[in-house]
ROSE-4610 file (N, C-alpha, C; in Angstrom, 1 decimal, always signed):
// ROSE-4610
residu = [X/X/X/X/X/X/X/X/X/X/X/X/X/X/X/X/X/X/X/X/X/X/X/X/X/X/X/X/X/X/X/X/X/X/X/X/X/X/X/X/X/X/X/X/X/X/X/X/X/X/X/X/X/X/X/X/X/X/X/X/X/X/X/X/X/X/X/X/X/X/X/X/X/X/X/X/X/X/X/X/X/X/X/X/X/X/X/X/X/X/X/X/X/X/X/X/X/X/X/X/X/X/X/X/X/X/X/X/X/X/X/X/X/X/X/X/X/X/X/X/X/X/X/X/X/X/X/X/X/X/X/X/X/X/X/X/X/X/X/X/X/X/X/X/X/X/X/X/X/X/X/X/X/X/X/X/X/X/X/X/X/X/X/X/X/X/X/X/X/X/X/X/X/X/X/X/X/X/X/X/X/X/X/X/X/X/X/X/X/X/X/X/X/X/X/X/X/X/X/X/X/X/X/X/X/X/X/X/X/X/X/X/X/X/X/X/X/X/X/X/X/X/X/X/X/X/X/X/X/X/X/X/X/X/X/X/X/X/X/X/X/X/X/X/X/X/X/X/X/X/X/X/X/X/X/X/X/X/X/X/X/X/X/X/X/X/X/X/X/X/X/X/X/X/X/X/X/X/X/X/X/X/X/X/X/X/X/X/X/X/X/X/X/X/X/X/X/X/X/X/X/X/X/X/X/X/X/X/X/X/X/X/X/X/X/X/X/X/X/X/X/X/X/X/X/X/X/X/X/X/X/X/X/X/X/X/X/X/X/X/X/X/X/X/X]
num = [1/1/1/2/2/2/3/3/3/4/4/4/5/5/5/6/6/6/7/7/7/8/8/8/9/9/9/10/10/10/11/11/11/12/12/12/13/13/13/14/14/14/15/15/15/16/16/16/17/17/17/18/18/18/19/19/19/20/20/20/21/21/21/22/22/22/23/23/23/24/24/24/25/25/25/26/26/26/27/27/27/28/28/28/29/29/29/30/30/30/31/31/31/32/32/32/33/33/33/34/34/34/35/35/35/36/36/36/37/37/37/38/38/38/39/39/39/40/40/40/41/41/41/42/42/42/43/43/43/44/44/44/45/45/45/46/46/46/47/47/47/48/48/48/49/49/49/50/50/50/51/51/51/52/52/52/53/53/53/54/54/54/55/55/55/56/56/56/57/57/57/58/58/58/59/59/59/60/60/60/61/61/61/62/62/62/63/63/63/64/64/64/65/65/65/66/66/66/67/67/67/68/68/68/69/69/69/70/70/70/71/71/71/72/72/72/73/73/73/74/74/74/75/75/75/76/76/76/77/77/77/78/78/78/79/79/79/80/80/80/81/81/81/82/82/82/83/83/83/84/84/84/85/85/85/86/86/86/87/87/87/88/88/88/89/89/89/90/90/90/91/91/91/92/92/92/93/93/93/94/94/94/95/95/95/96/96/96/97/97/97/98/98/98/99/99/99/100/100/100/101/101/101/102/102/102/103/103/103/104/104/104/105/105/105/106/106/106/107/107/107/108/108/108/109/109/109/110/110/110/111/111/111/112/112/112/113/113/113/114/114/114/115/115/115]
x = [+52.7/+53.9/+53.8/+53.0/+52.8/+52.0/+50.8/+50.5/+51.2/+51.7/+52.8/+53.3/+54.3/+55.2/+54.5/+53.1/+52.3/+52.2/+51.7/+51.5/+52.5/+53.6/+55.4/+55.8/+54.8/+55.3/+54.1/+52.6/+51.9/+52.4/+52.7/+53.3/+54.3/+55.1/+57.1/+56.4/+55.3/+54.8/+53.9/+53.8/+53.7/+54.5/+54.5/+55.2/+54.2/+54.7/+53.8/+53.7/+53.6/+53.7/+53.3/+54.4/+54.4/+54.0/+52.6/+52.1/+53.1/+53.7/+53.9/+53.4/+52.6/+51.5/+50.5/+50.0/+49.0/+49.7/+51.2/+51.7/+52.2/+52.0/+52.7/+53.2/+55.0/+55.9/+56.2/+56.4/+56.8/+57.9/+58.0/+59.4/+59.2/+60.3/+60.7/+60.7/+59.8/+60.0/+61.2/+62.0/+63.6/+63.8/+63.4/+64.0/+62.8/+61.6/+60.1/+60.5/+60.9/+61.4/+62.3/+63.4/+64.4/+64.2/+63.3/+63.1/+61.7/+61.1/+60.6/+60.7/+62.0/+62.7/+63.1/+63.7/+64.9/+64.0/+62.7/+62.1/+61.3/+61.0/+60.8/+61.8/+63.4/+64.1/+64.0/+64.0/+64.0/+63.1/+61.9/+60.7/+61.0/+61.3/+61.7/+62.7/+63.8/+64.8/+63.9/+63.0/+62.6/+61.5/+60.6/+59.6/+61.0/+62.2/+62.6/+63.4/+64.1/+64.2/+63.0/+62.1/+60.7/+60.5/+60.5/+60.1/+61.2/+62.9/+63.6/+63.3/+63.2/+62.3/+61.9/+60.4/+59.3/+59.7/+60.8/+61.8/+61.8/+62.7/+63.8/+63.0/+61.4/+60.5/+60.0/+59.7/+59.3/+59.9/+61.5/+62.2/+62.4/+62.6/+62.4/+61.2/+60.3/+58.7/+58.7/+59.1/+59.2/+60.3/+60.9/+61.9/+61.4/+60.7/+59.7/+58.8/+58.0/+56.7/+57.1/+58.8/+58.7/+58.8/+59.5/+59.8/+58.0/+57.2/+56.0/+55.9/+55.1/+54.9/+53.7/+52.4/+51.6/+51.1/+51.1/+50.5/+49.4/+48.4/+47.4/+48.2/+48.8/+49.0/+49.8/+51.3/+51.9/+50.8/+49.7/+49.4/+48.5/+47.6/+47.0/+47.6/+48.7/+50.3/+50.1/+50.6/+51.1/+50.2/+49.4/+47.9/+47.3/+47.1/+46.7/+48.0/+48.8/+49.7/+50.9/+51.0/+52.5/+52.0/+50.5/+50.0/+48.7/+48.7/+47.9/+46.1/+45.7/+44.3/+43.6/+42.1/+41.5/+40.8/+41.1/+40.7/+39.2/+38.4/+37.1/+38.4/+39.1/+40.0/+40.4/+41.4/+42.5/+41.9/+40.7/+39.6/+39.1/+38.8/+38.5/+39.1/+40.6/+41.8/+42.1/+42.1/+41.9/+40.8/+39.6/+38.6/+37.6/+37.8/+37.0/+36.2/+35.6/+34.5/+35.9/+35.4/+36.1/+36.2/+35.4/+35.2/+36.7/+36.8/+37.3/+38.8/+39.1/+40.1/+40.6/+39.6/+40.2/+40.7/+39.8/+40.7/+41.5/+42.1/+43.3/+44.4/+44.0/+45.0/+45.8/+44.5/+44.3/+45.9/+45.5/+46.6/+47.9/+48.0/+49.2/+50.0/+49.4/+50.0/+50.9/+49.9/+50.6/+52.1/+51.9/+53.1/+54.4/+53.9/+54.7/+55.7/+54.9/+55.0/+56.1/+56.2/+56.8/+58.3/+58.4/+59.1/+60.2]
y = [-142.6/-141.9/-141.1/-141.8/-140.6/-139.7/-140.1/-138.4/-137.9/-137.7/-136.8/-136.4/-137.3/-136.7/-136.0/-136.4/-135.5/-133.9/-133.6/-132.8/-131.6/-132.6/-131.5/-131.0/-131.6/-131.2/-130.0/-130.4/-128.9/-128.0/-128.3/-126.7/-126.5/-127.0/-126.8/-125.8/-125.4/-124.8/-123.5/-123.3/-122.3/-121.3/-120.2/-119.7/-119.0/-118.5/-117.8/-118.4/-118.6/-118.5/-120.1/-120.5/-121.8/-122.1/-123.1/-123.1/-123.7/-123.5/-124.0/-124.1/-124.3/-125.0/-123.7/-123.7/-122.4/-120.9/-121.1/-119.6/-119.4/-118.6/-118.4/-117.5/-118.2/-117.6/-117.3/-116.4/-116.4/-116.2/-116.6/-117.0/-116.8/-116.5/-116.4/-117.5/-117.1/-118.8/-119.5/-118.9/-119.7/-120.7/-120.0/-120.7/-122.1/-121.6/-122.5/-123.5/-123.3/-124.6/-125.1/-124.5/-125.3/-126.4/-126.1/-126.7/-127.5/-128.2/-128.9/-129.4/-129.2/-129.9/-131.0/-130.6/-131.6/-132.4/-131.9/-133.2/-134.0/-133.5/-134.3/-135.5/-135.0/-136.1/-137.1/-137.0/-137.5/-138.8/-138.4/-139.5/-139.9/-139.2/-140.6/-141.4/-141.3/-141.6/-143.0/-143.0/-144.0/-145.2/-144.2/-145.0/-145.8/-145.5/-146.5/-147.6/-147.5/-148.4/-149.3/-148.8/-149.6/-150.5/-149.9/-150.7/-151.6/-151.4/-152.5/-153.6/-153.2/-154.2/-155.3/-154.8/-155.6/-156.2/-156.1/-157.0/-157.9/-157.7/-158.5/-159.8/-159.2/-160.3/-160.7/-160.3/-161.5/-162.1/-161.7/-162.8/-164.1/-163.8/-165.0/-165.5/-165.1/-165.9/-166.6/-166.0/-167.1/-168.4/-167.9/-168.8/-170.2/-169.6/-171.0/-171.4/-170.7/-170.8/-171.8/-172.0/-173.0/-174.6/-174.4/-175.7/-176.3/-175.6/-176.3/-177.2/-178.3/-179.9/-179.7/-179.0/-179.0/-177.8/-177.9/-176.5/-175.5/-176.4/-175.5/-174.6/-175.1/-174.3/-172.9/-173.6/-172.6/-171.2/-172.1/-171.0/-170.1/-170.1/-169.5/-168.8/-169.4/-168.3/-167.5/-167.3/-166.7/-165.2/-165.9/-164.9/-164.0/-164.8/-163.8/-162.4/-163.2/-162.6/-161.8/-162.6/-161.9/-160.8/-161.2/-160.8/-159.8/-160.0/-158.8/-158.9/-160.3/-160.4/-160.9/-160.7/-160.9/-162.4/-163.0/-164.4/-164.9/-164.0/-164.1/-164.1/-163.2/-163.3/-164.6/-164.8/-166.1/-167.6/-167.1/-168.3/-168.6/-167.4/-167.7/-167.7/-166.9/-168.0/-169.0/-169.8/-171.1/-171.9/-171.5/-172.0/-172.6/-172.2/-173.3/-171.9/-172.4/-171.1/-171.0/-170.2/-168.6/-169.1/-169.9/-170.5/-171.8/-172.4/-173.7/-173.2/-171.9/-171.1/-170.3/-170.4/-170.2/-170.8/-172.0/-173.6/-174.2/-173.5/-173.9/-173.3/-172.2/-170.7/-171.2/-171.7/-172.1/-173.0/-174.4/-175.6/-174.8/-173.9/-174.0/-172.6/-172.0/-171.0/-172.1/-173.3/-174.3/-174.8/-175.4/-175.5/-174.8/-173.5/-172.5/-172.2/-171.8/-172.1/-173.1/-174.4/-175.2/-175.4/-175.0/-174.8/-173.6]
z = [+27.6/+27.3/+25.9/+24.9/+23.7/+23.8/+24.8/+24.9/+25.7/+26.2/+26.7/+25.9/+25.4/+24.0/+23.1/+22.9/+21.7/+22.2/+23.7/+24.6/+24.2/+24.7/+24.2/+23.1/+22.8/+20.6/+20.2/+21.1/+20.6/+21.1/+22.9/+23.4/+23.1/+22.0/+21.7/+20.4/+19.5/+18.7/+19.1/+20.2/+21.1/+21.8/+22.4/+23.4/+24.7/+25.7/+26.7/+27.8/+28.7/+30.2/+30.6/+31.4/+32.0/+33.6/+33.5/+34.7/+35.9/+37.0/+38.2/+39.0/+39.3/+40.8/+41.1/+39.8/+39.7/+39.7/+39.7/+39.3/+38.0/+37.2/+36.2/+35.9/+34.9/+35.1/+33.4/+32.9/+31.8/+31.1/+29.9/+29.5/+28.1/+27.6/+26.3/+25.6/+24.1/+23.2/+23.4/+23.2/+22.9/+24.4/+24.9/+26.4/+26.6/+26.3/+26.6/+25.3/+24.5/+23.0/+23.0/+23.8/+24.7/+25.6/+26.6/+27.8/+27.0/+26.0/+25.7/+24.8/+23.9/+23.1/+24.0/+24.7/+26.0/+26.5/+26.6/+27.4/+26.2/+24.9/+23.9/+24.1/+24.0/+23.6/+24.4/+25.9/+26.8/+26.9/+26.5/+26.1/+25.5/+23.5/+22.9/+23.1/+24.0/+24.9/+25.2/+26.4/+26.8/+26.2/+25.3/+24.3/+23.5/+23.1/+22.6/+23.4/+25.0/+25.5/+25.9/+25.8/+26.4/+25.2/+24.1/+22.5/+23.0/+22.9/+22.9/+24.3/+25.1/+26.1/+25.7/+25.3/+24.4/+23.8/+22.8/+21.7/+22.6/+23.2/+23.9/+24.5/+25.4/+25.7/+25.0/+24.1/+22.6/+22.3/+22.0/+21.8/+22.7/+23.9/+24.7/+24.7/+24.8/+25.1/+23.5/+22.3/+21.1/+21.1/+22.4/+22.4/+23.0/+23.8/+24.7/+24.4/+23.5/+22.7/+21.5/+21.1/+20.3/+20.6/+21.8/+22.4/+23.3/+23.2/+23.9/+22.6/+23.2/+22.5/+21.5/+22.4/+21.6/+20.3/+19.4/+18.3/+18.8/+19.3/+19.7/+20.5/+21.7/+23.0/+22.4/+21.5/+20.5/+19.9/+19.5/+18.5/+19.8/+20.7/+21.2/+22.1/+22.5/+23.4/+22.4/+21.2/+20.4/+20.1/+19.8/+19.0/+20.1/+21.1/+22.2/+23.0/+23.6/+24.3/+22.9/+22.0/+21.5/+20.2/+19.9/+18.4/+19.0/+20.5/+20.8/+20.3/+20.2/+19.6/+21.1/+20.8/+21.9/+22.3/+23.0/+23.0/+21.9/+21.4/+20.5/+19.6/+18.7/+17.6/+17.5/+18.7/+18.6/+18.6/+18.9/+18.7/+17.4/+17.1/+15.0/+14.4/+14.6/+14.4/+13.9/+15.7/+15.6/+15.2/+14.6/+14.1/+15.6/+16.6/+18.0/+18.6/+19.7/+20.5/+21.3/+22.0/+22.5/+23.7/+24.3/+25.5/+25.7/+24.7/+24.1/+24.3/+23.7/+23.5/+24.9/+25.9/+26.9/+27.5/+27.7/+28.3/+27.6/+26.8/+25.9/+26.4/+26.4/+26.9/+28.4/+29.0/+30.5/+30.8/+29.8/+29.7/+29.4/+28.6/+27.3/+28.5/+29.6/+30.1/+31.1/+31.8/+32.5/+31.7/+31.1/+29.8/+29.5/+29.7/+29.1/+30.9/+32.0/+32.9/+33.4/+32.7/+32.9/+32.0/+31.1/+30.2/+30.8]
């Protein structure tokens, strides 16, 4: 979705002829910076329902991520899925092999699962 949005913001700095299915039709700046303003907004329209989304699921997955029993399971939920690191990170991290951190991952999804 941001390149797109980036896409609409170089050609909204341009003017001259808009492709349609290999025909081109031309149009005046005003009208071509019109009709990609509007679809600028439109995107960021949705990049920010989608951001609030993402909130919203974090907040609940922190919400169950706190009530699991064990820390490890906590922390490797956390680091991997909510903090976006790669199981080698969340592993050094957690100071264990990567391998260790899988079968950790493995337990604490059952867990979470259950919760």
């Amino acid at each position: 979705m941001m390149l797109e949005l980036e896409a609409l913001r170089y050609h909204a700095s341009g003017a001259g002829a808009i492709r349609y299915d290999k025909d081109k039709v031309q149009t005046s700046p005003g009208d071509f910076l019109s009709m990609v303003m509007s679809d600028i907004v439109e995107i960021d329209g949705r990049i920010k329902q989608t951001r609030e989304e993402v909130d919203l699921l974090k907040t609940e997955a922190y919400s169950v991520i706190r009530r699991m029993e064990r820390p490890e399971h906590r922390a490797v939920i956390e680091l991997y899925y909510l903090n976006g690191l790669s199981m080698a990170g969340a592993a050094l991290q957690m100071n264990m092999s990567e391998r260790s951190a899988y079968y950790l991952r493995e337990d604490a999804i059952r867990e979470f699962e259950k919760i």
